[in-house]
GUKOL-891003 format. One record per residue: residue number from 1; residue in three letters; chain; x negated, y, z negated of N, C-alpha, C in turn. Coordinates in Angstrom, 3 decimals, decimal comma. Each point is the difference from the previous one (the first is absolute). Last residue first. Layout:
% GUKOL-891003
 num residuo cadena       nX       nY       nZ      caX      caY      caZ       cX       cY       cZ
 NUM     ALA      A        X        Y        Z        X        Y        Z        X        Y        Z
...
% end
This chain:
% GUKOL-891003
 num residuo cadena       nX       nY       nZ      caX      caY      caZ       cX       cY       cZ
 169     UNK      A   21,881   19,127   32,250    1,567    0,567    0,532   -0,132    1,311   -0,331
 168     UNK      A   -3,566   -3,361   -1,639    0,038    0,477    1,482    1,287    0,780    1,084
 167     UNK      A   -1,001   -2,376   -4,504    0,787   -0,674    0,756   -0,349    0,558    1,521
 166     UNK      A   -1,487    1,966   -3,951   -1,058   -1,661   -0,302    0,886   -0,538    1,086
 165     UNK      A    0,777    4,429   -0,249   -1,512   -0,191    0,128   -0,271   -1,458   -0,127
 164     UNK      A    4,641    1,783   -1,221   -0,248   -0,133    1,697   -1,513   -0,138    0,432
 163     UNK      A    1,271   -0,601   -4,272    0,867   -1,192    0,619   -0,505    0,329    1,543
 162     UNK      A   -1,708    3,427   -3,257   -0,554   -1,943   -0,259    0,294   -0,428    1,090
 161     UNK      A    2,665    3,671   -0,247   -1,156    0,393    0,073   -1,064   -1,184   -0,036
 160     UNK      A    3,860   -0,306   -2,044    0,721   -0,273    1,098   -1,579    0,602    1,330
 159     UNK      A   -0,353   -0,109   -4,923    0,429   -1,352    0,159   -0,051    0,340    1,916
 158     UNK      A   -2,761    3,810   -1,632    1,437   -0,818   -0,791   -0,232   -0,761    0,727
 157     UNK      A   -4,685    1,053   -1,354    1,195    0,049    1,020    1,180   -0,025   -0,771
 156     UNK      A   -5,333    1,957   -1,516    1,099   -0,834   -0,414    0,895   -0,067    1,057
 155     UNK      A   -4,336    1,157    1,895    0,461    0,142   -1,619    0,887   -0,691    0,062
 154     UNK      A   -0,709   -0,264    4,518   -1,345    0,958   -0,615    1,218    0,372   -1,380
 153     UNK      A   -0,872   -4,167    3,472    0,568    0,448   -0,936   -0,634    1,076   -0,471
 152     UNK      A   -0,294   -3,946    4,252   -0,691    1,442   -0,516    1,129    0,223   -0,919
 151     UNK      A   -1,650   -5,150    2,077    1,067    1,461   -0,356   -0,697    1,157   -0,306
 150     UNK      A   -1,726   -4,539    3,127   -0,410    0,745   -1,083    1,257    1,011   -0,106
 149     UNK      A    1,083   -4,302    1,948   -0,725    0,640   -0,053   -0,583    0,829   -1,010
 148     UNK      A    4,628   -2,576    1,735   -1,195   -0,870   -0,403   -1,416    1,612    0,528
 147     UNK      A    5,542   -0,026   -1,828   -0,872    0,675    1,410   -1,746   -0,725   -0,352
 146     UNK      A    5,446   -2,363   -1,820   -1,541    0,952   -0,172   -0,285    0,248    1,255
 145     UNK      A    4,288   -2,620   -0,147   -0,312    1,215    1,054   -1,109    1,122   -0,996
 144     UNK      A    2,320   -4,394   -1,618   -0,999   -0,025    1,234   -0,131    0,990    1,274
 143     UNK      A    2,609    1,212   -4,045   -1,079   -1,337   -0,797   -0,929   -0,438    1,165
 142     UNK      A    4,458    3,078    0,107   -1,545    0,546    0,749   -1,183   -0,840   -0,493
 141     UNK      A    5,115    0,775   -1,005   -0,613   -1,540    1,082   -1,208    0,660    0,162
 140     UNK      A    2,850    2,413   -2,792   -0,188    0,182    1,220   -0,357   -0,463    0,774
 139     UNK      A   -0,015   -1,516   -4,709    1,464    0,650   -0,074   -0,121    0,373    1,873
 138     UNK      A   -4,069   -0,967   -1,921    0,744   -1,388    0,063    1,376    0,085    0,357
 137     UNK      A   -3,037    3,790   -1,190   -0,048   -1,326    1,524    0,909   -0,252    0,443
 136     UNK      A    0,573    1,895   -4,134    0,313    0,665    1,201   -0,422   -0,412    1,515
 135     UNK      A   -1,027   -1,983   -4,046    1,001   -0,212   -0,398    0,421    0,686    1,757
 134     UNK      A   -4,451    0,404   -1,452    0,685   -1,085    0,374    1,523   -0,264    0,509
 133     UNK      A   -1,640    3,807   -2,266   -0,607    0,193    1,239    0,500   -1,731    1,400
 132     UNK      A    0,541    0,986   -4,595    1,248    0,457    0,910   -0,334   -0,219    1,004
 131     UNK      A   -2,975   -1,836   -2,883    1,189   -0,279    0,095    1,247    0,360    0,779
 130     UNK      A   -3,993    2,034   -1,661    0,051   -1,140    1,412    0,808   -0,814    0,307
 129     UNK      A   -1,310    5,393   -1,851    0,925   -0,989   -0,329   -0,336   -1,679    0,968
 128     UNK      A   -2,374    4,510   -0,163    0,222   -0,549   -1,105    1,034   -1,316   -0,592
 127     UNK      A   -3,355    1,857    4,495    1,406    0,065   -0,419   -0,256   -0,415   -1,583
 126     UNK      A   -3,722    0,993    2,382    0,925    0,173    0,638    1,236    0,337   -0,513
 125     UNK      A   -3,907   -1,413   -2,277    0,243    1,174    0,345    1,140    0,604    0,486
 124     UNK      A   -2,902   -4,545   -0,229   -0,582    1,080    0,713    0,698    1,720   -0,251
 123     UNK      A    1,477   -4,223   -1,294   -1,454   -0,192   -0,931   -0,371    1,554    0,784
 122     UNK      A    3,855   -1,433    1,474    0,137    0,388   -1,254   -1,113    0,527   -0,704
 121     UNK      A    0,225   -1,650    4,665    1,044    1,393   -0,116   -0,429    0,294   -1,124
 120     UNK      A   -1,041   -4,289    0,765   -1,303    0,729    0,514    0,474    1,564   -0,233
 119     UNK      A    2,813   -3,687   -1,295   -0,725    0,190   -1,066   -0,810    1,248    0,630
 118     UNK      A    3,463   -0,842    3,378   -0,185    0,618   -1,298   -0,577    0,289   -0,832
 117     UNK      A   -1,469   -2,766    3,537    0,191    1,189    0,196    0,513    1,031   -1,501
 116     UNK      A    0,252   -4,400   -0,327   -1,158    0,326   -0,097   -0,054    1,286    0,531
 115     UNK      A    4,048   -1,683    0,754   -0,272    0,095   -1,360   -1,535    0,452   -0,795
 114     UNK      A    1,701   -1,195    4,724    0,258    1,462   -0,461   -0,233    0,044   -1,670
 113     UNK      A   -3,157   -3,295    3,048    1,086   -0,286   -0,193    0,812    1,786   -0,708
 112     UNK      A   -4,175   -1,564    3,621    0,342    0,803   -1,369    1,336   -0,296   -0,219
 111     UNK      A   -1,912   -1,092    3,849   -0,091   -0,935   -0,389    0,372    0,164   -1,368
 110     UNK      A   -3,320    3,006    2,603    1,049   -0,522    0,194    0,347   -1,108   -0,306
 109     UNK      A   -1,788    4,379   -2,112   -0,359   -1,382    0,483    1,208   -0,531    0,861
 108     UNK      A   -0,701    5,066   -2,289    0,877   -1,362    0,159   -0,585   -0,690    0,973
 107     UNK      A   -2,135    4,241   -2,880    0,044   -0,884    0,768    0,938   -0,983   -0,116
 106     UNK      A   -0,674    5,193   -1,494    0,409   -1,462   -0,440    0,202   -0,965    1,083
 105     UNK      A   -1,542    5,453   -2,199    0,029   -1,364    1,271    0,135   -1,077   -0,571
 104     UNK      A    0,992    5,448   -1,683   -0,261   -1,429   -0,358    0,479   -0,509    1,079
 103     UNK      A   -1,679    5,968   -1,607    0,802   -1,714    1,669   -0,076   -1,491   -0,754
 102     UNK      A    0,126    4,862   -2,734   -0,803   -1,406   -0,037    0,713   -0,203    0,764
 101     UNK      A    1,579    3,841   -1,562   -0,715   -0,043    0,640   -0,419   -0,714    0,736
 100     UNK      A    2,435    0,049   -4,008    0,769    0,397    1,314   -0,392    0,380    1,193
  99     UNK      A   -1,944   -2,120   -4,259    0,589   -0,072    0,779    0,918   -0,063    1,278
  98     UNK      A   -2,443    2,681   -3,211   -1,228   -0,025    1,325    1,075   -1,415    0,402
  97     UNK      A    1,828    4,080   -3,388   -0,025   -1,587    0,658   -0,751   -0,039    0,913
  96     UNK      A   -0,961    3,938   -2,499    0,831   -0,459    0,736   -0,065   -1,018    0,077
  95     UNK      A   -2,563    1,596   -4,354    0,021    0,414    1,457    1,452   -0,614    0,537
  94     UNK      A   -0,084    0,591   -5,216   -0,478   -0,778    0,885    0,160    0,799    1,767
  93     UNK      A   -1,582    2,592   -4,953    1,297   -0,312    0,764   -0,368   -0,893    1,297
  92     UNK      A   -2,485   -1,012   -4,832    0,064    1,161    1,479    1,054   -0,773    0,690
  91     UNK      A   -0,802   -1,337   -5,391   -0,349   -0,027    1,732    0,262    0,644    0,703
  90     UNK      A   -1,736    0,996   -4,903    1,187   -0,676    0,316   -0,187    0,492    1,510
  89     UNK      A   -4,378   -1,546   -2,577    0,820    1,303    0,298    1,567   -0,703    0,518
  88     UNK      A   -2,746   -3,457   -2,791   -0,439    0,242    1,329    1,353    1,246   -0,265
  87     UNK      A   -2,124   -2,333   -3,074   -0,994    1,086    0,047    0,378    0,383    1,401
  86     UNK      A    3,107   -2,709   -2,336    0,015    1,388   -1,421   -1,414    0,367    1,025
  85     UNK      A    0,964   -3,824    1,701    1,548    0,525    0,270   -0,738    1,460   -0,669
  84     UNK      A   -3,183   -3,563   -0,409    0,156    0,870    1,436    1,206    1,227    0,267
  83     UNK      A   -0,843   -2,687   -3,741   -0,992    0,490    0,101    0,326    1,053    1,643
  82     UNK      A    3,387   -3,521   -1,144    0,304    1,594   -1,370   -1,278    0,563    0,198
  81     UNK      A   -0,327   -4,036    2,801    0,744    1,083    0,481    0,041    1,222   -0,901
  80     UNK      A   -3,055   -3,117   -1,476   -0,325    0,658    1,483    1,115    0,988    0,357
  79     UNK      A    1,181   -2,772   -3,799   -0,868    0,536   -0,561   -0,700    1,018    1,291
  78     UNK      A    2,539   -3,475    1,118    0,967    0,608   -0,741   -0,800    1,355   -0,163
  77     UNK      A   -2,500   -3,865    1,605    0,922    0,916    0,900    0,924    1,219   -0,774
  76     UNK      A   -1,683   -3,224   -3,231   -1,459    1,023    0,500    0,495    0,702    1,489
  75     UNK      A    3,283   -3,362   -1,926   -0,595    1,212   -0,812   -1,086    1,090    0,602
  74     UNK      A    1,066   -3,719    2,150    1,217    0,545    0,335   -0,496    1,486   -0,886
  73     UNK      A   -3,130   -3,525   -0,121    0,117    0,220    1,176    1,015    1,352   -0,152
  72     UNK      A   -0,062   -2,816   -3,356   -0,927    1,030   -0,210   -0,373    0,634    0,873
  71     UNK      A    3,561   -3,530    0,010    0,343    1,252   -0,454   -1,233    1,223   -0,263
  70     UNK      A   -0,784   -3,763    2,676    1,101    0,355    0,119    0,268    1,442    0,029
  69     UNK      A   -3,221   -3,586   -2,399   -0,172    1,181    1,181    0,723    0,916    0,479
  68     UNK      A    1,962   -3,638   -3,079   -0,920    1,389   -0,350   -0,821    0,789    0,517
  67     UNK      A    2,724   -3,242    2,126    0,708    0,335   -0,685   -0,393    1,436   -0,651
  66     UNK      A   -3,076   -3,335    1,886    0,457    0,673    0,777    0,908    1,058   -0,397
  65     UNK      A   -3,026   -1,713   -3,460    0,422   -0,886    1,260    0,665    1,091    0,398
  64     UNK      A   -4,806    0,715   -2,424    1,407    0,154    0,334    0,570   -0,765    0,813
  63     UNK      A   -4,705    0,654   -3,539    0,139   -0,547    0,819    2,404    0,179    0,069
  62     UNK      A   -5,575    1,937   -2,142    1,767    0,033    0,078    0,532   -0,773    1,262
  61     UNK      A   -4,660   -0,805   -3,235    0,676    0,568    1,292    1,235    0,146    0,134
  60     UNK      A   -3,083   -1,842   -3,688   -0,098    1,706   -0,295    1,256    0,669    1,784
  59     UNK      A   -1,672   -4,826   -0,545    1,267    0,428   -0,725    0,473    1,158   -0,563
  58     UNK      A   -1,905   -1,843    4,926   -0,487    0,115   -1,457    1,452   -0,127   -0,858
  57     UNK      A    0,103   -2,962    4,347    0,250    1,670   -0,646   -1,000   -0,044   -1,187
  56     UNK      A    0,830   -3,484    4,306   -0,550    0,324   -1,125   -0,085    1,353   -0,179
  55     UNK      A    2,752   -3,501    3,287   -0,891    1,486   -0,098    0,161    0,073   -1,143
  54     UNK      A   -0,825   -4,895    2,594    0,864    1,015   -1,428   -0,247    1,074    0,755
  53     UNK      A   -2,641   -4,072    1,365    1,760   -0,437    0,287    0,850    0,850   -0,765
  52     UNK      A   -5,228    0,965   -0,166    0,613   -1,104    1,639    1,188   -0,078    0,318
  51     UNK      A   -1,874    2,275   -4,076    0,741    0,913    1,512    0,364   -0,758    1,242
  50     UNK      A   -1,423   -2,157   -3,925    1,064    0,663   -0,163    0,551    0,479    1,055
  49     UNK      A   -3,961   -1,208   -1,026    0,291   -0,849    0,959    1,433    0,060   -0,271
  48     UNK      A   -2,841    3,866   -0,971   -0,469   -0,579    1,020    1,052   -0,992    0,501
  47     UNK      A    0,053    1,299   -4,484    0,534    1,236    0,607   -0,157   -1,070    1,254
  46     UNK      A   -2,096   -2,635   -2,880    1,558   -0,213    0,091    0,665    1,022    0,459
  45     UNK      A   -4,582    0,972   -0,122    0,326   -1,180    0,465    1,424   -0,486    0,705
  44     UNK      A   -1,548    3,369   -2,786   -0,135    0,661    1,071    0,616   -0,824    0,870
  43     UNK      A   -0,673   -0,905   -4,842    1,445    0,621    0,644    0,376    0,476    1,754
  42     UNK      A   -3,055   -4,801   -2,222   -0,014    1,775   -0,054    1,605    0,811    0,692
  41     UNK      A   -1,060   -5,413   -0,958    0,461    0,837    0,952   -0,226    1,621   -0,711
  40     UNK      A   -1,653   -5,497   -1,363    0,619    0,815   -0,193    0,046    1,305    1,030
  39     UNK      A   -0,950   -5,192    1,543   -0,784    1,318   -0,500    0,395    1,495   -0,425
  38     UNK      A    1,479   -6,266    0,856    0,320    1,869    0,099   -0,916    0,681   -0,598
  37     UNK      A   -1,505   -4,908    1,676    0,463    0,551   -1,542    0,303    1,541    0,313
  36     UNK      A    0,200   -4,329    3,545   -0,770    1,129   -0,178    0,920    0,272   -1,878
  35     UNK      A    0,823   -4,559    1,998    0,662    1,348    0,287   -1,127    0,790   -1,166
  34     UNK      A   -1,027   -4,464    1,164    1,105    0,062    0,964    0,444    1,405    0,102
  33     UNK      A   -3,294   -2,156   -2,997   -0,492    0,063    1,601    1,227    0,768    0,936
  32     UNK      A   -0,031   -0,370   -4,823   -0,541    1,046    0,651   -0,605    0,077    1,179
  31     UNK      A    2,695   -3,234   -2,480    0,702    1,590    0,125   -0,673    0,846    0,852
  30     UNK      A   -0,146   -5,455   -0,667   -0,947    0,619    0,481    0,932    1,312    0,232
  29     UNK      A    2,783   -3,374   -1,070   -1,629   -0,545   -0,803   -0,677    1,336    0,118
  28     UNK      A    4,072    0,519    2,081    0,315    0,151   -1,380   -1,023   -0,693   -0,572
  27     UNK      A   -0,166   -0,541    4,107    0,138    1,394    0,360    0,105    0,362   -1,697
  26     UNK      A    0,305   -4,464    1,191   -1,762    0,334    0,389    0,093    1,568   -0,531
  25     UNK      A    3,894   -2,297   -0,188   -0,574   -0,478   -1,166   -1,268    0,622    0,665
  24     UNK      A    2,963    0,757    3,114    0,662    0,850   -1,119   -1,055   -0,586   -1,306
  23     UNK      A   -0,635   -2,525    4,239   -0,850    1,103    0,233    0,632    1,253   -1,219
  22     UNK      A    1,703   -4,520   -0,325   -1,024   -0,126   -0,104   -1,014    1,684    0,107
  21     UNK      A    4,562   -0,598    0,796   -0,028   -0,317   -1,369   -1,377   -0,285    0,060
  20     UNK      A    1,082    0,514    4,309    0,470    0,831   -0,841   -0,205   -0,022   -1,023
  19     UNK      A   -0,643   -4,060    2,222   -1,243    1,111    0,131    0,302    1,156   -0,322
  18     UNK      A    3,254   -2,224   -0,959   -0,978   -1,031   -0,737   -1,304    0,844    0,576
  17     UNK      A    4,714    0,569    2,205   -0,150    0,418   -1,578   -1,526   -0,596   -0,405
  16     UNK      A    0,341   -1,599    4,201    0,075    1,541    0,106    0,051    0,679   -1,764
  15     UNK      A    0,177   -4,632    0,681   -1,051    0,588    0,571   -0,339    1,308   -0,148
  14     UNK      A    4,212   -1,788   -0,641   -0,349   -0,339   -0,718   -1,934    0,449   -0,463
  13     UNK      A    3,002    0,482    4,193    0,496    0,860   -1,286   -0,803   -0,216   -1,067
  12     UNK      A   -0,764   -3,365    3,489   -0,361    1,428    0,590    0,481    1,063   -1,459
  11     UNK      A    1,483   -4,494   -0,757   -1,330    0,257   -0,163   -0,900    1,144    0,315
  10     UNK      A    4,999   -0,447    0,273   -0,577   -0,099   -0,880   -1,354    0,005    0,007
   9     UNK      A    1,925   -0,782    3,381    0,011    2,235    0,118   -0,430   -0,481   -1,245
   8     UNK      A   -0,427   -4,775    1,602   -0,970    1,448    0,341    0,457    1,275   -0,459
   7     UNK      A    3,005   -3,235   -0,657   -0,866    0,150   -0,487   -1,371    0,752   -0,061
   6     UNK      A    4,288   -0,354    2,019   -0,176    0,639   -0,823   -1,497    0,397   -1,033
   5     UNK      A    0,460   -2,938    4,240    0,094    1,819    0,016   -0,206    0,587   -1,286
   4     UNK      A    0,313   -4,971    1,673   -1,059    0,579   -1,180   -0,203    1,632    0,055
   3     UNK      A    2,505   -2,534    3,495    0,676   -0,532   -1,379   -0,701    0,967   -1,185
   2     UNK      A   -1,496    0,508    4,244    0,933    0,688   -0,034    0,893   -0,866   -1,733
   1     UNK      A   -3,626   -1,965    2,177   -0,488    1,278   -0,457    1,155    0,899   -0,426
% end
């Protein structure tokens, strides 16, 4: 059996092309068993199966890419401010800093590294600088001497004002 291998894939192949070539001569005898006759398409139609896999625009529609949003976006702001600027009175004298007022709390966790402390200094007010603020730690060994709790800050600090509230000295 093993001698006559080749022969069989031949006949199996051979088989295989031949009921192929047979069911391609049935399909090309007989057109109209095999595939329906298209039924011309109205516009509504081809709108419909369009939308399956498109977005369909008219052609009366304006249609923008981003670029040109953009700028019509930017324009029509433009157009708000010079509206607003020319109907609004010139501004009143500003009140007092309510800064200098404002307590700010700030929780330290424990486990807070000083650098995060800082960001918490910055975002909040405190200090303006964080860097120094760092810098001046880091310069006094005080990196593991935070005060783990809630702080009190009332408005802006100096540096050395910070140092003894977040160190506890």
């Amino acid at each position: 059996m093993l001698k006559n291998k080749s022969l069989l894939y031949g006949l199996g192949i051979g088989l295989m092309a031949g009921a192929l070539l047979l069911e391609l001569m049935n399909t090309v005898a007989n057109p109209q068993t095999s595939m329906p006759a298209a039924d011309p398409l109205d516009k509504a139609q081809v709108k419909e199966l369009a939308l399956q896999y498109f977005k369909v625009y008219e052609k009366e529609e304006a249609v923008y890419d981003q670029t040109q949003l953009d700028q019509t976006v930017q324009q029509k702001v433009e157009e708000e401010r010079q509206k607003l600027a020319a109907a609004q009175p010139a501004p009143a004298p500003a009140p007092a800093p309510a800064d200098a007022l404002k307590e700010i709390y700030i929780y330290v966790a424990p486990g807070i590294v000083v650098s995060q402390v800082g960001d918490m200094l910055v975002t909040s007010g405190v200090i303006a600088d964080k860097n120094a603020f760092l810098t001046e730690m880091n310069n006094r060994g005080l990196n593991e001497k935070v005060k783990i709790g809630v702080l009190a800050f009332k408005g802006p600090q100096t540096l050395e004002q910070v140092l003894a509230a977040v160190t506890g000295q």
